[in-house]
N, C-alpha and C positions, 0 to 999 in steps of 0.2 A: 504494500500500500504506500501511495505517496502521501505525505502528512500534509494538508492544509492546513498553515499558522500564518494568525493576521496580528500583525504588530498593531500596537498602537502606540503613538507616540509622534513627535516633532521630526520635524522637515530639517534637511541639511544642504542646503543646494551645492552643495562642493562634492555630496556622495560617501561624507566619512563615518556620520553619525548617523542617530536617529532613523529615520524608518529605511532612510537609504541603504543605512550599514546595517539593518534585520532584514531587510530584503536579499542582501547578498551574502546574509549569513543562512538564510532559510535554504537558497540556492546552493551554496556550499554541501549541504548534508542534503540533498535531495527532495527538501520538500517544496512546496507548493507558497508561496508567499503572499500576501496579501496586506495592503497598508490601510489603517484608519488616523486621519492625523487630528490632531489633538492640536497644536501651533503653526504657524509658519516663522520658521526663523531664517531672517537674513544675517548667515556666518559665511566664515572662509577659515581657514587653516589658522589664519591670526587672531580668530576672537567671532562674537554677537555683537551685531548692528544695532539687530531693533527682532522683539517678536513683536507677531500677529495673531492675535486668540483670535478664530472664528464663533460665532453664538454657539452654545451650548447645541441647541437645537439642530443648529448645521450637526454637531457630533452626534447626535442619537440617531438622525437618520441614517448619516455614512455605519455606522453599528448595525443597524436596524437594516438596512440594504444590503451587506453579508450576511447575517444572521439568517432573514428570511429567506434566502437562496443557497447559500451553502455552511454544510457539513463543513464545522469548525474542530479540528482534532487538539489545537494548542492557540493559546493565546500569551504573547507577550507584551506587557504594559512599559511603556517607558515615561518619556516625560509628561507630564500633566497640569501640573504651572497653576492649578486653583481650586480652593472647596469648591467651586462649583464645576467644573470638569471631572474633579478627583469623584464627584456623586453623582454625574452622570455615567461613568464610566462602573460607576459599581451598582446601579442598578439596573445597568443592562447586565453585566455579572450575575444578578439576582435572577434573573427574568431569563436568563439562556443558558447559564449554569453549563461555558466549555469544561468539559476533562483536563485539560492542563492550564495552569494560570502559571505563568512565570511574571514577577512584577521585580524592576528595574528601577527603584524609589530616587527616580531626579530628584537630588534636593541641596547639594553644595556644588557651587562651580568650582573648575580646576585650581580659581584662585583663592578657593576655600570661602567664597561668602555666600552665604545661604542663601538659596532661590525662592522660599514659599515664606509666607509669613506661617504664627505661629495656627491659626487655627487649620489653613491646609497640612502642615506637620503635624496634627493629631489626626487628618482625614486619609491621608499616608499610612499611618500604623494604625488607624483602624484596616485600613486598606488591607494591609501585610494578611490578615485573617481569614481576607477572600483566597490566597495563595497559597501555590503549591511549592513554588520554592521562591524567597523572596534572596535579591544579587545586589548589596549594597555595595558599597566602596566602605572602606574604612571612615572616612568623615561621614558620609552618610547612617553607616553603623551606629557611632555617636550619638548621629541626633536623634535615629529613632530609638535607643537606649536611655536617654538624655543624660549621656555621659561624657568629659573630654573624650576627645578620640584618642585609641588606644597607638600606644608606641610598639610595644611588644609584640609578639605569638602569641603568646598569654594571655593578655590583657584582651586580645581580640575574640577569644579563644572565650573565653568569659564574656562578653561583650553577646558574643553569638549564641550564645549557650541561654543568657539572658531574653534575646530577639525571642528565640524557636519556640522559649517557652511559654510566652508571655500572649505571643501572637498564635501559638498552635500549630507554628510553620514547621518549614525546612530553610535552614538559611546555606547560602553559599557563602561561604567566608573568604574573602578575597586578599591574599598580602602583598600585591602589587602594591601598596605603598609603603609597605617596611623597607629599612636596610638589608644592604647581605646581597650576596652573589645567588643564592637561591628566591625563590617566590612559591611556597605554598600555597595551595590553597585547599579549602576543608572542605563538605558537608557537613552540617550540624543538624543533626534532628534530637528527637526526644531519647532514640539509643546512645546516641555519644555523638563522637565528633570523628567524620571517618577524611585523613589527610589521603591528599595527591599533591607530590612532591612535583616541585618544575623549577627548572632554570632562569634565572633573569634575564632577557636581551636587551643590550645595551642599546637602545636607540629611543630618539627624540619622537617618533614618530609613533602614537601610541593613542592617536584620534580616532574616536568613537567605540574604543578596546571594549567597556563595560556594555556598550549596547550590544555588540557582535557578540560577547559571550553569553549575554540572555539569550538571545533570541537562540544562538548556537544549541543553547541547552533546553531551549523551548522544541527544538527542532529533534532532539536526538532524543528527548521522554517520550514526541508524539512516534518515535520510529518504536518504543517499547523498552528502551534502555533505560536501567532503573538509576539513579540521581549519580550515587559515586560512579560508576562507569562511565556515564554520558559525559562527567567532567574530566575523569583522564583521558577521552577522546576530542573532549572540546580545546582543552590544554595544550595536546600535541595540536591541535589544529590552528590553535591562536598563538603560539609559540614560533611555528612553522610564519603566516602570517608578518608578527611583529619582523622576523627576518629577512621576510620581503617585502617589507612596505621600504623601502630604500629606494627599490627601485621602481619604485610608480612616478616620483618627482610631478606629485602634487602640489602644490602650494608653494609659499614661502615658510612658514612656521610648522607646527606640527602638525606632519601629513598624518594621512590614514594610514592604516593597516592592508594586507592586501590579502581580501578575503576569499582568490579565488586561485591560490596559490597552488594548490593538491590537485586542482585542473587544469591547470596553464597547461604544463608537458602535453594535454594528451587533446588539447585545440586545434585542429587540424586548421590551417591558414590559408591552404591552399599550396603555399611554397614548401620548400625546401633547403632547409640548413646545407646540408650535406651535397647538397647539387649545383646549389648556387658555389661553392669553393672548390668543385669540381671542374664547373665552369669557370673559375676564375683562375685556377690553376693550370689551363688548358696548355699555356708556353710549355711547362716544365712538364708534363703528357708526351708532348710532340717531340721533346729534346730527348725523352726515355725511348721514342719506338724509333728514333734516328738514329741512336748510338750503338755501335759497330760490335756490342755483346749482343744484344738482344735481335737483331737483324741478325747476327750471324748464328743465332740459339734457334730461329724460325725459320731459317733456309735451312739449316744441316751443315753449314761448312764453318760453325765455330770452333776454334781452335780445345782441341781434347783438354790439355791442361790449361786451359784459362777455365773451362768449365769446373775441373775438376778442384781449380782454387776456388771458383765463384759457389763452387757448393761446399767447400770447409767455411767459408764467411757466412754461408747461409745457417750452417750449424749451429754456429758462434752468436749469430745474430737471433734463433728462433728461442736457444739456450733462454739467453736476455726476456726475449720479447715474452714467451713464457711465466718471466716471472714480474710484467708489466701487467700481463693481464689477468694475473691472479689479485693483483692489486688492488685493478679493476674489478675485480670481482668484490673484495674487501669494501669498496667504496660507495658499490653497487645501492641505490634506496628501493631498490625491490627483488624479491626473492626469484622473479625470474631472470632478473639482469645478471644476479648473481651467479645463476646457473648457464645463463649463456657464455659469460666471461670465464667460468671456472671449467668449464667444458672445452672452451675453446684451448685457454689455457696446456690443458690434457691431452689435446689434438696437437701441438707444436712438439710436445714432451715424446709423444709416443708414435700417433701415424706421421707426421711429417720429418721426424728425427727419423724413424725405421727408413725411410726414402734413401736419405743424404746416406746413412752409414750403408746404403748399400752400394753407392755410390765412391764414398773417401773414408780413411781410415779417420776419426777423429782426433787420434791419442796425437799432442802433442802440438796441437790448433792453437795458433792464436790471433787475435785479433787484428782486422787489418787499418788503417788510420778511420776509411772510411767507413767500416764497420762500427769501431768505436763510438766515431762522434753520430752515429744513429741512436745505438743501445743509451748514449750517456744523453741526448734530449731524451728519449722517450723516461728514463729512469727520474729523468730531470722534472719531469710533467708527472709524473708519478708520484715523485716524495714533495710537490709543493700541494697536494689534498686533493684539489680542485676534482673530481666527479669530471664535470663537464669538459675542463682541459684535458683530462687524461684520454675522456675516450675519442676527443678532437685530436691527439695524435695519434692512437693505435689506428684510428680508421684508413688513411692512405694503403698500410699494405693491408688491407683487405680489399676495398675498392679496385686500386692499381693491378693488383693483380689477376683480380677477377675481369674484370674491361681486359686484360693481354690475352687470360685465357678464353674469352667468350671468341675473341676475334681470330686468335687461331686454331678454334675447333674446325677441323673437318681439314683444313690445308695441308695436313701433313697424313702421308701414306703410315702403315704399321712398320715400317722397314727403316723411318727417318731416326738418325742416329742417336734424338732425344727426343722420343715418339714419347717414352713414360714419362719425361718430366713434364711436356708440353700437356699431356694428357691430362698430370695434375693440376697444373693452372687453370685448364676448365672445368674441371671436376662440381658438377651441378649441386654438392652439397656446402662445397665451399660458398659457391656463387649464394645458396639461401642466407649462407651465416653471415657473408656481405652484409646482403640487403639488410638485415636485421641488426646488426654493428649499423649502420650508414642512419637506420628508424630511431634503435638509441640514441645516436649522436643530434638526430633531430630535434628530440624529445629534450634533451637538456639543454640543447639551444632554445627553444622555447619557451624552458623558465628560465634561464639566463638573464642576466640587465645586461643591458648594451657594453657595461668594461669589460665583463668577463665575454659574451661573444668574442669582444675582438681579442681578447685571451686566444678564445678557441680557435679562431681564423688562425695567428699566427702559428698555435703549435700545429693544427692540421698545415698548413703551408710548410713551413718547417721541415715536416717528415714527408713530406712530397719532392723535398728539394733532396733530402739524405736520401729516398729512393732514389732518385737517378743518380747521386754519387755513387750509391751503392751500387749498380748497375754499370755503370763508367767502370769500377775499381777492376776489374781483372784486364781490361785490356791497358791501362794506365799502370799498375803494378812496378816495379822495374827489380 
């Protein structure tokens, strides 16, 4: 089932907050999103302008227009800005009684001064009671406790404890605003307090975080996921997020978060990563099927022992690349990339090393200049982390030599003097593992930000260019 969840809450026209950022949080987790707005606010990245309360009345209808028409699975409540909004909003509550309330108690801004006066902050915590999990912030915590806001774990921790009980709720305890290189955050119900542990990320950029994790959590109860689980999947999801909102370059001040992170990779664009540096490395292509090894590997009249050098370098070279793309594997964020990388991996070690040693003795191999400065970039793309740079350089020899092998299938008789090697280079399983290296490489171009791309251009370029040195090397030799 796809979960229908209708935010309600205030306008963002920048797209960070407010119903804009529950809408792309709803989408995020697969459901169905729906907005009822509650204010119009004129913000940007730097600050509010000015709100716009529309009559109460405008809001019961917009309520009353979903309700009567559709199957409501979750609702999440965010900003609300008056006794009189905060009691419209909860007697339509009374009168339709959705299954999930998630409420999001707008009530301190970032600069810490309080948004409601004091009788909408009792219509708030009465509020808290229509709820199934109430997502305070710590100053917020506070004031529906009406206590300083807490410094501590502890204190918070107590704080929350105090909320669930008073109100009858579930609170989500949030420590995004403690100190510390960690950021937990809890459940607290009437059993205890159940922690999910997370990392801090260091970034400025952390606009409209609280609305995205309601609604996220709004979104993953209407999926059947009972409260602690839906938050250590909301966690990695808003963690993931905080780490890509870099590269959205939103605003001047503090951007948003970027909520559609875990689907970027798999948005098909139309283009192509991988083809486009293909195409753009076309010179160094043309300079590999010019050069006087490889021309003379495809007639038959290349020289016995340049081959038989050019296949101990290849040894030397699979050795290396071997343990490049077990790396790759290591670095892999999905269990089947892993399995492609570590497969391949296995394939260099065993079917294409069984080739060469039937070919040259290995004992005693070493490395040729241009062998080396291959192995020592790709090793070099390896140990600097990057996912996405690494598999930008393993990919050229897959590609390169797949496009050699496709082009000289069928031109050589069974009799040509390197019929089995030529025959490996088209070998139609390789050619699969290509294509699916080249979709990888796609896929992390995708979520890529524009530095790291041209990261990945340069090292796929790079290893395009040590191909053809590589290639060069046996007739250059001396």
């Amino acid at each position: 089932m796809i979960p229908r969840v209708l935010s309600i809450a205030g306008t963002d026209p920048t797209g960070g907050a407010g119903i804009h950022a529950d809408l792309k949080s709803i989408a995020a987790f697969g459901g169905y999103g729906m907005a009822v707005v509650t204010a119009l606010v004129a913000q940007n990245t730097l600050g509010v302008r000015s709100v716009h309360v529309p009559p109460t009345t405008f809001l019961d209808e917009q309520l009353r227009a979903v309700s009567d028409d559709v199957t409501i699975d979750a609702v999440k409540i965010g900003m609300l800005g008056s006794t009189e909004v905060i009691s419209t909003v909860d007697h339509w509550l009374t009168a339709t009684r959705p299954p999930i309330v998630v409420l999001d108690p707008v009530m301190v801004a970032t600069s810490g001064d309080r948004l409601l006066d004091a009788d909408a902050e009792d219509a708030v915590r009465a509020l808290c009671r229509r709820a199934d999990l109430v997502t305070p912030n710590l100053p917020e915590l506070a004031v529906l406790v009406r206590e300083p806001r807490a410094t501590t774990w502890e204190a918070a921790v107590a704080q929350a404890r105090r909320l669930a009980a008073t109100a009858d709720t579930v609170v989500l305890l949030k420590g995004g605003h403690l100190d510390g290189e960690q950021s937990p955050d809890a459940i607290v119900d009437s059993a205890g307090v159940h922690p999910v542990k997370g990392r801090r990320v260091d970034t400025p950029h952390t606009h409209g975080t609280g609305c995205s994790l309601s609604s996220a959590m709004a979104t993953l109860a209407a999926h059947g996921l009972p409260w602690t689980e839906a938050l250590a999947r909301a966690k990695r999801w808003l963690t993931g997020a905080l780490e890509h909102a870099e590269a959205l370059h939103v605003g001047r001040g503090n951007g948003p978060i970027d909520h559609l992170h875990e689907l970027r990779p798999h948005i098909d664009l139309g283009g192509s990563w991988s083809r486009e540096r293909w195409d753009a490395t076309a010179s160094i292509r043309a300079d590999v099927d010019a050069c006087g090894f490889v021309r003379g590997l495809a007639s038959g009249t290349l020289d016995r022992e340049a081959f038989a050098w050019y296949l101990g370098q290849d040894l030397q070279y699979l050795r290396e690349y071997a343990r490049v793309l077990a790396r790759a594997a290591a670095l892999a964020p999905t269990v089947e990339e892993q399995r492609f990388w570590a497969t391949a991996s296995v394939s260099c070690l065993v079917e294409e090393a069984a080739l060469h040693q039937s070919h040259v003795d290995p004992a005693g191999l070493e490395s040729a200049p241009a062998t080396r400065a291959y192995t020592d970039h790709l090793h070099a793309a390896a140990a600097a982390g990057s996912y996405a740079v690494l598999v930008a350089a393993i990919l050229p020899c897959f590609v390169l030599y797949t496009d050699i092998g496709v082009r000289w299938r069928g031109t050589f008789d069974a009799d040509h003097p390197y019929a089995d090697w030529l025959t490996a280079y088209g070998d139609e399983t390789f050619a699969a593992s290509s294509a699916e290296a080249a979709r990888i490489a796609d896929a992390a171009a995708r979520a890529a930000s524009p530095p790291l791309r041209r990261e990945m251009a340069a090292a796929y370029d790079r290893s395009m260019e040590r191909e053809l040195a590589f290639f060069e090397a046996p007739l250059e030799r001396t």
